[in-house]
N, C-alpha and C positions, 0 to 999 in steps of 0.2 A: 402285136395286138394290144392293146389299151387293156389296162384293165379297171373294169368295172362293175360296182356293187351294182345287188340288184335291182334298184330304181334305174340303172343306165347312166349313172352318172360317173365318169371318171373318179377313181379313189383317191388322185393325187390333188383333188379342189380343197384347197382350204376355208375354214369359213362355218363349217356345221356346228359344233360345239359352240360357236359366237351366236349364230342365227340361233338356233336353239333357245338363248338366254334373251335375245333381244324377242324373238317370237313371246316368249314369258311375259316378258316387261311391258308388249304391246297388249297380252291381252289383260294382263292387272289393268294397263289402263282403260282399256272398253268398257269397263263393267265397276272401276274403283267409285268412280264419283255417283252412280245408282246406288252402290251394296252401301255408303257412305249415308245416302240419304235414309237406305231401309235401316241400318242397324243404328242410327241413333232416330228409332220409333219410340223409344221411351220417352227421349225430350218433346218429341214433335205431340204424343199424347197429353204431355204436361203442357203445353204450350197452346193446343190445337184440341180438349178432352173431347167437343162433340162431333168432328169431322172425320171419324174412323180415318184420318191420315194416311196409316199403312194402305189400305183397299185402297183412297181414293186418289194419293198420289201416285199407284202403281196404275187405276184405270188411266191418269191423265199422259202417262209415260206412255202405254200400249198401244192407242189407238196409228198416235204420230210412227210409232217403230213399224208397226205392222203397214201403213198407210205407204210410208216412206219406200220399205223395202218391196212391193209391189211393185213401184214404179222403177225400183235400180233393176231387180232380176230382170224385168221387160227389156230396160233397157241396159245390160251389163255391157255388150260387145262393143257399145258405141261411146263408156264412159270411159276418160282417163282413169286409168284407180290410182295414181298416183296423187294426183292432185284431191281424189275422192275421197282419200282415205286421211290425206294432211287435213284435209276440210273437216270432216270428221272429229278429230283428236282436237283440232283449233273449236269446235260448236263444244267440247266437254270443257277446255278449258278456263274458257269464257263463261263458259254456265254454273260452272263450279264454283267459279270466282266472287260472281253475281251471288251467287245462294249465299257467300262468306256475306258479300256489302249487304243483302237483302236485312239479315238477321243482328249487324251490326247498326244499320239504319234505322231498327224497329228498334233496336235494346231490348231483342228479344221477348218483345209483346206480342200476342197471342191476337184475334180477331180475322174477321172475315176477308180484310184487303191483303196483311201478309201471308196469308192461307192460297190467297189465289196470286200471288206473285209467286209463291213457293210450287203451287201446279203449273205454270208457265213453265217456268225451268223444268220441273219434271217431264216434261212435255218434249220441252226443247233435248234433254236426254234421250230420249226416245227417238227421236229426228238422229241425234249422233251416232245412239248405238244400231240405227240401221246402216247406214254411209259405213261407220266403221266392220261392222262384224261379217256382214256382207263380201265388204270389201274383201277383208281380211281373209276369210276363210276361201274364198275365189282364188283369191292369188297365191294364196299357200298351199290349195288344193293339184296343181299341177308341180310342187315341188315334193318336199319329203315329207311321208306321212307324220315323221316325229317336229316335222316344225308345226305341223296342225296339231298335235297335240301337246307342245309347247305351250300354243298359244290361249288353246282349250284350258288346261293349267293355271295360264295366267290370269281366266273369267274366273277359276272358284277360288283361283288363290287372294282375289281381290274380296274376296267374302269373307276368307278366312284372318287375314289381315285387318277389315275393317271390324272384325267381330273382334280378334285380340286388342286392338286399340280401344276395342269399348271397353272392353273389360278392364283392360288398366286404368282408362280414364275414369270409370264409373269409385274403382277403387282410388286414386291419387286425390277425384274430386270429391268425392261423397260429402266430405263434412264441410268444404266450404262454400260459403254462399253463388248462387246459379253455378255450382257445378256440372250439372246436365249440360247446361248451354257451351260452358268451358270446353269439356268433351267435345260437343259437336264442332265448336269454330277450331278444334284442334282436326280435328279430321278433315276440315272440308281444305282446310290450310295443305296438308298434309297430299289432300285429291287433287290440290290445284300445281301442287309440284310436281306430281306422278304427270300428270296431263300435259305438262308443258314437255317433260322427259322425254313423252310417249311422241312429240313431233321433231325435237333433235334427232331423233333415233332412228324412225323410221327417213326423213325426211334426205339423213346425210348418213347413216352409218349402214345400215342397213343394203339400200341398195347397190352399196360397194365390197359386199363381201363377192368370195370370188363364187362360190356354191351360188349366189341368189342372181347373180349375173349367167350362172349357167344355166341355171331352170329359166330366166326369165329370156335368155336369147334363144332357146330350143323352142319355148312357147311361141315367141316373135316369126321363128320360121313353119310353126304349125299352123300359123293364120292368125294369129291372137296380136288385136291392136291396141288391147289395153294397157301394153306392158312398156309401149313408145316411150312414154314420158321418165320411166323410171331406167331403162335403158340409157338414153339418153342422159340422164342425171348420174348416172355410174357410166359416162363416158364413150359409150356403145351405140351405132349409129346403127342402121340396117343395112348400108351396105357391108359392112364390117361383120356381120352375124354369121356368114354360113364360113369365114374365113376363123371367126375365132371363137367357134362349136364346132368345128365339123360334120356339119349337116348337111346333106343336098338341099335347098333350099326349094320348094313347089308349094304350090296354089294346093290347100286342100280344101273339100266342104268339110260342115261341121253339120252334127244333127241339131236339130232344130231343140229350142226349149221344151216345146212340146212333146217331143221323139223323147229327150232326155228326161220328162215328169214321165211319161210310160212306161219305161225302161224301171224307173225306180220309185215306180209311185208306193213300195212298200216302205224305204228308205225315210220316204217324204212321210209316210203314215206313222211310223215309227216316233220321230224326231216330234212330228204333233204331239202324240196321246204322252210321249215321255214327258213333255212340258206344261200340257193340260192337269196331266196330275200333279206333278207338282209345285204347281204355281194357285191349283185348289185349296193346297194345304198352307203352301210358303208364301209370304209372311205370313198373313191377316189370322189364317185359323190358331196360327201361334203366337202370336201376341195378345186375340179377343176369345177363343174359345177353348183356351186349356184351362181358368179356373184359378182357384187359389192355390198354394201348394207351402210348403217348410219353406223352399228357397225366397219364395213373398217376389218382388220388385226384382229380383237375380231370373228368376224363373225363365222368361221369355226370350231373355241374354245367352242364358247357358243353352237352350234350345237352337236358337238363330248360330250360335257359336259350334254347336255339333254337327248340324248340318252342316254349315261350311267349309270345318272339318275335314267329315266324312266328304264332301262334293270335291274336293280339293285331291286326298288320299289315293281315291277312285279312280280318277282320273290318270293317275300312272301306272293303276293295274295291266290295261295293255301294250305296255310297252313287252310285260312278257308275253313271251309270243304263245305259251300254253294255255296263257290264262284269258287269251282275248279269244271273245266271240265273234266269229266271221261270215256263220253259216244264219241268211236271211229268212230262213224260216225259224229256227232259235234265237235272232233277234224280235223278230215280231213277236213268239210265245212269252218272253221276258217280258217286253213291255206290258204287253195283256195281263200278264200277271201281276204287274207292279199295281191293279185296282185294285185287289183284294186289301192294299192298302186303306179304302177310303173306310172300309167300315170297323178296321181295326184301328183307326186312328178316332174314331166315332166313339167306339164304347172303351177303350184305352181314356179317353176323353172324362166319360161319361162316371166310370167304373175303377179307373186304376192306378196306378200311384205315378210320382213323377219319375221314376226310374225306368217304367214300363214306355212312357211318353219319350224319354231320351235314346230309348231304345230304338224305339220307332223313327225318330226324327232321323238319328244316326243313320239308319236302312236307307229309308228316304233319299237322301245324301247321297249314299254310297251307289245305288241303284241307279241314280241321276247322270251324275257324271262317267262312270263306267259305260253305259248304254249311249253317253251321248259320243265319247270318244271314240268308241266302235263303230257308230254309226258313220260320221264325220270321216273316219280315215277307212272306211271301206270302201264306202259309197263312190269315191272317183276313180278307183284301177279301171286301166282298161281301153280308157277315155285319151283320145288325145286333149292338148295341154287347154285349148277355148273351150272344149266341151267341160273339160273340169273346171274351171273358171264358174261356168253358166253353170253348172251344177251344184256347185260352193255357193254360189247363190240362190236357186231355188231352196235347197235344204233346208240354208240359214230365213229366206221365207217362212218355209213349214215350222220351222222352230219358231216365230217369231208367232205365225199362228197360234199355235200349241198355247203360249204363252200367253195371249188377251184371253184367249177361249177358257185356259186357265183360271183367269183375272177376276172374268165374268160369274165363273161358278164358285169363286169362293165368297161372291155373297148370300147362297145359299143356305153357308152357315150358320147363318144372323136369321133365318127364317124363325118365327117361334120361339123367341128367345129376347132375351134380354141381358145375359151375363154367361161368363165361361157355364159350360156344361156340370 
């Protein structure tokens, strides 16, 4: 008798601990070259003072992300993800690149034309980070829950990394002339190497471990044709599948996307309202409506840096298995509760010191990622391996929703006002 952990996979596969680290390193890249553009918002303010930047380069990103991933969930069953997800990593790297020439082209001058070449690319980020997260989270959904939340890790770790590089740069540059801008072409430098990493890896290393060649030939014989091409590139033919997995090999159906939103349309409500909130908050309310404070010009940096932090920390809380939340009526009440943040971050705002606001930010953080990584690795047991596929894409949809819906109400905060609270 074989023995087998309890995902069903033979214990003697090599490969997890490697998958693991590459699952990390693809998702820093999904999200490095965005958190890259939000956490050097001080320059783009100095640069860009009357186009609220933070808000309007996140509206120009949203539309395309949410637009995009509409159209892959409809159609996930029929898209290579191999070549979907190379395509993906290749639109960040290229876009990333562009934002370096954009800002060396201008000699980082400020006006109306580089403002809108800089929302094009943001736009075009949007466009990648559907293709890719989509992708990713589809294809990692019918393997190990710990390589989804690997990958999960590797979105807030890319926040927390671009937040520590601000901060050293802000300190290394401060006193010499365009320092801010220094900072930022270090970063984007920095995004443009991560991104190129993030297609070596995926493209050749990745689909030759022996663990990803097994989830992905068990998938091949569940019905799932998305996994051809990356088979195929790790050597593995379909006839060859049921000879070297052990599987009987049969035609099954799959429930329909529709069957599979019904099934978990609390899942999908979850992941919304988790991202709605905050993305209300994150960035804009933190850079435009916290105020003057002792830290001055640090203030919005140390904020953007604790949350990230914390989004990062969170994120590997369920790996213990006591501490994670699995029961879907306890997830939905978490979320629900995570409101009562909006109007303590209001009169925290309005009323309280910056340590009370750090505090908050922190929660924030930590409540984000925690809920999102429960949600993400619960949400597919159960499923066979296309149905989890289709389902790693709808979610990463509803998240992507959460997130404009987010976008849109955090210019609410600007209602009535003209300066932090």
């Amino acid at each position: 008798m074989t023995d087998s952990d309890e995902n069903g996979a033979p214990r003697r596969l090599k490969g997890k601990s490697q998958a693991m680290v590459v699952c990390f390193v693809l998702g820093l890249g999904s999200l490095v070259s965005w958190n890259s553009m939000l956490t050097v918002g001080d320059y783009y303010y100095k640069v860009f003072p009357n186009y609220h930047p933070s808000r309007v380069l996140t509206i120009a990103y949203q539309p395309f992300a949410l637009g995009t991933m509409i159209i892959l969930a409809h159609n996930e069953s029929r898209i290579n993800t191999r070549m979907r997800i190379i395509t993906g990593y290749t639109l960040f790297f290229v876009s990333t690149f562009l934002v370096l020439v954009l800002d060396l082209a201008t000699s980082g001058r400020g006006g109306i034309g580089p403002f809108i070449g800089l929302c094009v690319l943001s736009s075009s980020f949007g466009f990648a980070d559907a293709i890719v997260q989509g992708g990713m989270v589809g294809d990692l959904s019918f393997m190990r829950p710990e390589f989804i939340q690997s990958f999960l890790a590797g979105d807030a770790a890319s926040g927390a990394l671009a937040s520590a590089l601000r901060l050293i740069t802000k300190v290394g540059f401060e006193k010499s002339d365009n320092g801010l801008r220094k900072g930022a072409i270090l970063f984007f430098a920095i995004s443009t190497f991560l991104e190129f990493l993030c297609i070596i890896l995926y493209a050749i290393y990745f689909p030759n471990l022996p663990i990803v060649k097994y989830y992905r030939s068990k998938a091949a014989l569940e019905g799932s044709k998305t996994v051809s091409a990356d088979l195929a590139a790790a050597g593995i033919h379909n006839e060859t599948n049921q000879q070297r997995v052990g599987f009987e090999a049969k035609e099954q159906e799959r429930l329909s996307n529709k069957q599979l939103f019904l099934q978990n349309i609390d899942y999908a409500t979850d992941l919304f309202l988790i991202y709605a909130l905050t993305l209300s908050i994150f960035p804009g309310f933190l850079y435009e409506n916290t105020g003057s404070h002792q830290l001055g010009e640090w203030y919005p940096l140390v904020l953007i840096t604790m949350y990230n932090i914390m989004d990062l920390i969170s994120r590997y809380i369920p790996l213990i298995k006591c501490l994670k939340l699995e029961s879907r009526k306890g997830l939905l009440i978490a979320v629900l509760s995570r409101f009562l943040l909006i109007p303590a971050f209001y009169f925290t705002a309005k009323y309280g010191g910056q340590g009370w606001m750090i505090l908050l930010v922190s929660f924030l953080g930590l409540t984000n990622g925690y809920l999102t990584v429960c949600v993400l690795t619960v949400a597919p047991k159960g499923y066979k391996s296309p149905e989890q596929n289709a389902l790693g894409n709808l979610l990463v949809l509803f998240l992507l929703g959460g997130i404009f819906a987010g976008v849109a109400l955090d210019w609410l905060w600007l209602i009535g006002k003209s300066e932090g609270f």
